[in-house]
N, C-alpha and C positions, 0 to 999 in steps of 0.2 A: 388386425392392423390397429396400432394405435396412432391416434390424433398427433397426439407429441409426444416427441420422444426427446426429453432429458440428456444430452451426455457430458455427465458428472453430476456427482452429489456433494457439491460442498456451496458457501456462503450464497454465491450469486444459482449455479442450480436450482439449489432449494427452494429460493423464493419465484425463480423462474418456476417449478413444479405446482408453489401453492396457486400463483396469479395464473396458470396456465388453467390448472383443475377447476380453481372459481370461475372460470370461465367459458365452461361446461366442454372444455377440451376431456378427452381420455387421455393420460399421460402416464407416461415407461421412463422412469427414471436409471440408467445405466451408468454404476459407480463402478471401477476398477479397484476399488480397495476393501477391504475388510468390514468397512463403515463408510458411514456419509460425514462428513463437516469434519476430517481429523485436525484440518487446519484450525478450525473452529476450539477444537478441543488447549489448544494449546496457546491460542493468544491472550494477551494478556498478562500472561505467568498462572494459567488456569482462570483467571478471574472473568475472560472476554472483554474487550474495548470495544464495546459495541457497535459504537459512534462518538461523534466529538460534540461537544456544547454547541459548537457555532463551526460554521462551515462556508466558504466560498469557493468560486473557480480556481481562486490563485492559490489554493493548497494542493490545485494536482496540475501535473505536470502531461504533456503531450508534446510530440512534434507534428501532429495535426493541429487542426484548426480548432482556438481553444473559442468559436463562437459555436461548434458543436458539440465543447465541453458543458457549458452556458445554456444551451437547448435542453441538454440531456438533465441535469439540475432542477430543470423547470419545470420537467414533468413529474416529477416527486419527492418536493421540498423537504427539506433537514425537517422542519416540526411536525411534517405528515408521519416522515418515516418512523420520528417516534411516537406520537398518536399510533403507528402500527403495531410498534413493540408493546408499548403501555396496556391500548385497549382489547384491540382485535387480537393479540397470542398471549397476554396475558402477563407481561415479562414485564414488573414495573423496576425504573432504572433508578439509580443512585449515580447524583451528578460528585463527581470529584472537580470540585473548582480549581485548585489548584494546579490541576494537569491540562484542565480543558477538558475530559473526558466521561463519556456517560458507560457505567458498567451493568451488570441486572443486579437490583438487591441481594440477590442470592448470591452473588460473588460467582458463579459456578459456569464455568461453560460448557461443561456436558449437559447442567439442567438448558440454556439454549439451543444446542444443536439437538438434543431429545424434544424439543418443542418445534421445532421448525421441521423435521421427519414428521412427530407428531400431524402437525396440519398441510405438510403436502400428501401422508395418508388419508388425513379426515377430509380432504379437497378430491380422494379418489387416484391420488397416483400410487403405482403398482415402482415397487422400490428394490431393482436387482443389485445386489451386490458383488464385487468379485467378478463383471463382468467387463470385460476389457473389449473397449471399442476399435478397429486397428484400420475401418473404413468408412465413409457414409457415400453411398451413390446413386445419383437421381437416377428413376424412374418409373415412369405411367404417370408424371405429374405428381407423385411425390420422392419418397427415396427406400432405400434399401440401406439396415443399416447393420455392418457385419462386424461379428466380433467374436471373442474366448470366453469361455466361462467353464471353468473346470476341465479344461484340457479340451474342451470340445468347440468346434464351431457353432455360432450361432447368428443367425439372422432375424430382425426384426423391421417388419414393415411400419411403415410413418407417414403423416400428411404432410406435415412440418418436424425441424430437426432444431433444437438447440443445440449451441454448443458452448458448455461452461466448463470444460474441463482444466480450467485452471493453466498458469506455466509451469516452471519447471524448480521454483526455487522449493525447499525444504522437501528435498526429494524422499525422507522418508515418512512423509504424508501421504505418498502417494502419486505427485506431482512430478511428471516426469516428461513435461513436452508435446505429447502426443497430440493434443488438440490444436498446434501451431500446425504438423504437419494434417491432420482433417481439414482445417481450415487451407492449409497450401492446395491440397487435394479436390479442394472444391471452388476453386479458382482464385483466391485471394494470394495476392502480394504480402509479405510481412519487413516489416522493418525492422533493424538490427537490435537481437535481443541480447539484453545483457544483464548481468547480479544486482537489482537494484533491493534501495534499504538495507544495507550491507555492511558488516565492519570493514575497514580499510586497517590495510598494512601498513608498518613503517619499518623503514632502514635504520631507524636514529635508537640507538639500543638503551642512551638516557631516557628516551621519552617510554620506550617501552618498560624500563624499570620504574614507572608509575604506574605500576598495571594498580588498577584497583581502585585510582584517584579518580571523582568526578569534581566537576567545576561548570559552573554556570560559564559560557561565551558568547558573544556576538559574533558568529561566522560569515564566512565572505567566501565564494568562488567566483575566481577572475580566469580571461581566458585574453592571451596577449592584449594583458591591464586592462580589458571591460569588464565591468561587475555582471557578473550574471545572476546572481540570488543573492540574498543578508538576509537574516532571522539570527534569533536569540532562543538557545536550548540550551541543554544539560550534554558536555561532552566527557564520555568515562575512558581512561586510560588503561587497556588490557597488554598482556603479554606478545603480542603481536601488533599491538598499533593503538587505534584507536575503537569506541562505538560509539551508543549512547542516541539520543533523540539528536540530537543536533549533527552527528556524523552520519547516522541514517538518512537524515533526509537530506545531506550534501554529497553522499556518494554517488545519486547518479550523476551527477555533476562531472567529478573524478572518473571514473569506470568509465562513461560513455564519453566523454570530451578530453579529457587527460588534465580537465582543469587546477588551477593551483588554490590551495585551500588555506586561507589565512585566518586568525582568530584574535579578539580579542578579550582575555582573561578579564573574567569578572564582569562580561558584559559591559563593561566601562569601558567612554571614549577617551583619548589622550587627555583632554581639557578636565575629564570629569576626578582621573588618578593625578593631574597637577593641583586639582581643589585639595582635594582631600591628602594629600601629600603636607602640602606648604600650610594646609591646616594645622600640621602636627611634625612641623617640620623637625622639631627637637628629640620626638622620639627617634628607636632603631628604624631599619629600613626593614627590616626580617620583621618587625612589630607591625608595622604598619600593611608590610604586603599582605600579612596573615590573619588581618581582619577580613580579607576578602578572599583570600586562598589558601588550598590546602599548604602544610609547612611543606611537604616534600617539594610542592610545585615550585613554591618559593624558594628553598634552595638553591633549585635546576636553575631559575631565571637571573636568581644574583649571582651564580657561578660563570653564567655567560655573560655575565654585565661584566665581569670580573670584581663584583664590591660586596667587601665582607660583609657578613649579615649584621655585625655588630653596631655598625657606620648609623652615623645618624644623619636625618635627611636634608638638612641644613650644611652637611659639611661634603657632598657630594658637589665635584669637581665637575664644570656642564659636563665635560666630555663625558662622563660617567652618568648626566641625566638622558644625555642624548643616546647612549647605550641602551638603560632602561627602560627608556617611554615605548620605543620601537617593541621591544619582547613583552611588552603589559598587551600595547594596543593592537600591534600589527604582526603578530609571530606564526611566519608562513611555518607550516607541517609537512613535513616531508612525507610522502605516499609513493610505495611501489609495487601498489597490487592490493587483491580485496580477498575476504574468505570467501566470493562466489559463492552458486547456490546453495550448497553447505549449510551457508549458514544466513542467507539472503530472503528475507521478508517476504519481495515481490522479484515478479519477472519485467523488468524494462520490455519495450520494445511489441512489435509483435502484429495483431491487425490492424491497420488502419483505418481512424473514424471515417473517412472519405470513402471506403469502400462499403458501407452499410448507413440507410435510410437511418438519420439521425431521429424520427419521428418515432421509428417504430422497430431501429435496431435490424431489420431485415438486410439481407445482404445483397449489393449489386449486382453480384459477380452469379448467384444461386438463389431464384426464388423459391420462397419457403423455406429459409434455412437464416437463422438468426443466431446472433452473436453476441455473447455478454459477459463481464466481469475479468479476469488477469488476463485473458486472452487478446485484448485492447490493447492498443500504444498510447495509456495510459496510466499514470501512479500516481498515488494520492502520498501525502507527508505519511509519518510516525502519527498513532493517534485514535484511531479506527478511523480515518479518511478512509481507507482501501475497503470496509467493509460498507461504508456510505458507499462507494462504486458499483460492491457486490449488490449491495439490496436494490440499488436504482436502476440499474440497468438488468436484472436479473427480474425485477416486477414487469419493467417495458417491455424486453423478450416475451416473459409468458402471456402478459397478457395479451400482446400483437401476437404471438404466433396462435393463441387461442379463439382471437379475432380474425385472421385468415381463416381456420380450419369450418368458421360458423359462415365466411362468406361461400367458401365452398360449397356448402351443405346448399345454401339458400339461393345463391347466384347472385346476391347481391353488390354492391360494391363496398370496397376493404377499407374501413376506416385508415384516415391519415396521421393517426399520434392525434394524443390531447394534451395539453397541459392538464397538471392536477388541480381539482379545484381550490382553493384555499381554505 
């Protein structure tokens, strides 16, 4: 029988495996794929985004309760986490200022996902691969936990069960759902999951003939005319619609709400493109846009003003200012659909924070059985937010399910969560 049993080996698993083993649990790590951490292996563009410089609540998203977003945070701080990375697994990071992002020196994310195997084996967990989980079911006070492994049936007994198996988006990582229904199966509720971090479609076949342009915007999703989010990112124009940091993190917006998604080019406000206009009133108009925008965008926006690019700014007729201010400042984008899991970051949607012990990640629904990382109705922005998710709530798991497994032994009683010390 082992202590803990793992199921999944990727971001939030792994570190569930190392805090579980530190903490003198036995632990059976059970991946269904070829590898542990494939997701690991490919974010970034190979380089990994480990984490972001600076982090708050209001970068992730939930439709629980975002004061057990707040709790969860508390118990292990952005500068600990890197203290984690830096000293204790030996990964020193290279901050990119410019993105907001910390990477590993080494650029490499296979050298990190071979490091975090590395020390949930040096912490003593036992790491199956190819072992597909299709049950977990309590019993004699703890569980049974059933599953494939080479055509064959397999069962493995447990004191305590993780479940990090990931959602369902970039299904050929491996991710393919299953741990939404483990979790249905074991009495939790899940709320509606949908493609989040996702490119979105467009019907507008002008806009999609800028596939290839990026531009700095200040984005806006309104839902009958209430603002629901603004940020300012990098939107890229593909043959299908839209991406980019700033579409990523407005698509759950779109996808789950049907919200309408407005921008305004160059991150500039109306007041900010009348400054600097009437500054230079004498030059072209196609001059002037094109210190701030690609020429192709520019084009598109003076063609729906209907004003030649030639026109100088000074001889623009209101009606022709009142045309353009609107397509600079406020230019709603048409959306009819998203590339879905395909090609989708995270999974929206999913367990509910209300249903497991914010302290300790334990769930209400199945004592002894904890939950952590995409599996959450939970998303973090573009950034490595998501992977700040995975480590935190992936450490709190193991290490509460390893603190169960010691109350048992001793008959003590179960530590309530701690905050991390500072």
């Amino acid at each position: 029988m082992s202590d803990v049993v793992v199921v999944g080996g990727g971001a939030a698993g792994l570190m569930a495996a190392i805090l579980a083993g530190r903490g003198g649990a036995a632990v059976t790590v059970l991946e269904s794929s070829r590898a542990c951490g494939l997701k690991i292996l490919i974010s970034g563009g190979g380089r990994c985004n480990l984490l972001p410089i600076a982090s708050d609540e209001d970068d992730f998203f939930t439709t629980g309760s975002r004061n057990v977003l707040r709790r969860l945070f508390r118990t292990w701080r952005l500068e600990q986490v890197v203290r984690f990375f830096e000293h204790d697994l030996e990964i020193p990071l290279l901050r990119e200022e410019a993105s907001g992002r910390l990477f590993p020196r080494s650029e490499s994310a296979r050298a990190v996902r071979d490091r975090l195997v590395g020390a949930a084996r040096e912490a003593g967990a036992e790491i199956h691969l190819g072992h597909r989980v299709t049950s977990v079911e309590p019993s004699n006070g703890g569980f049974l936990v059933h599953g494939q492994r080479d055509g064959r049936s397999q069962q493995v007994e447990a004191r305590s069960v993780i479940l990090a198996a990931g959602g369902q988006s970039l299904p050929k990582t491996g991710s393919d759902g299953s741990g939404f229904e483990l979790a249905r199966g074991l009495g939790h509720s899940l709320t509606d999951r949908y493609p989040a971090l996702v490119p979105l479609s467009s019907p507008d076949l002008a806009l999609r003939a800028l596939s290839g342009v990026s531009v700095r915007v200040r984005w806006k999703t309104l839902a009958s005319g209430k603002l629901l989010e603004e940020r300012e990112r990098d939107l890229l124009f593909t043959h299908r619609g839209y991406s980019g940091p700033a579409i990523l993190d407005a698509s759950h917006w779109a996808v789950r709400d049907g919200a309408q998604l407005r921008v305004a080019w160059g991150g500039l406000q109306e007041e900010e493109w009348l400054r600097d206009l009437v500054a230079s009133s004498r030059k072209r108009i196609d001059e002037l846009l094109g210190v701030v925008l690609p020429r192709r965008l520019v084009e598109l926006i003076l063609e729906r003003a209907g004003i030649p690019g030639r026109t100088r700014f000074v001889q623009l007729h209101p009606k022709q200012r009142r045309r353009l201010l609107p397509l600079l400042c406020a230019f709603d984008l048409p959306v009819d659909g998203n590339e879905g899991y395909r090609k989708a970051e995270l999974t929206g949607g999913g367990v509910p924070l209300s249903e497991v012990n914010p302290s300790t990640l334990e769930s209400r629904c199945t004592p002894g059985l904890f939950v952590c990382g995409e599996l959450f109705d939970a998303i973090g922005r573009m950034g490595g937010f998501n992977f700040l998710w995975a480590w935190v709530t992936g450490r709190l798991a193991g290490e509460s399910a390893a603190a169960r497994v010691r109350t048992s032994r001793d008959g003590s009683d179960p530590p309530l969560g701690r905050v991390a010390p500072p």
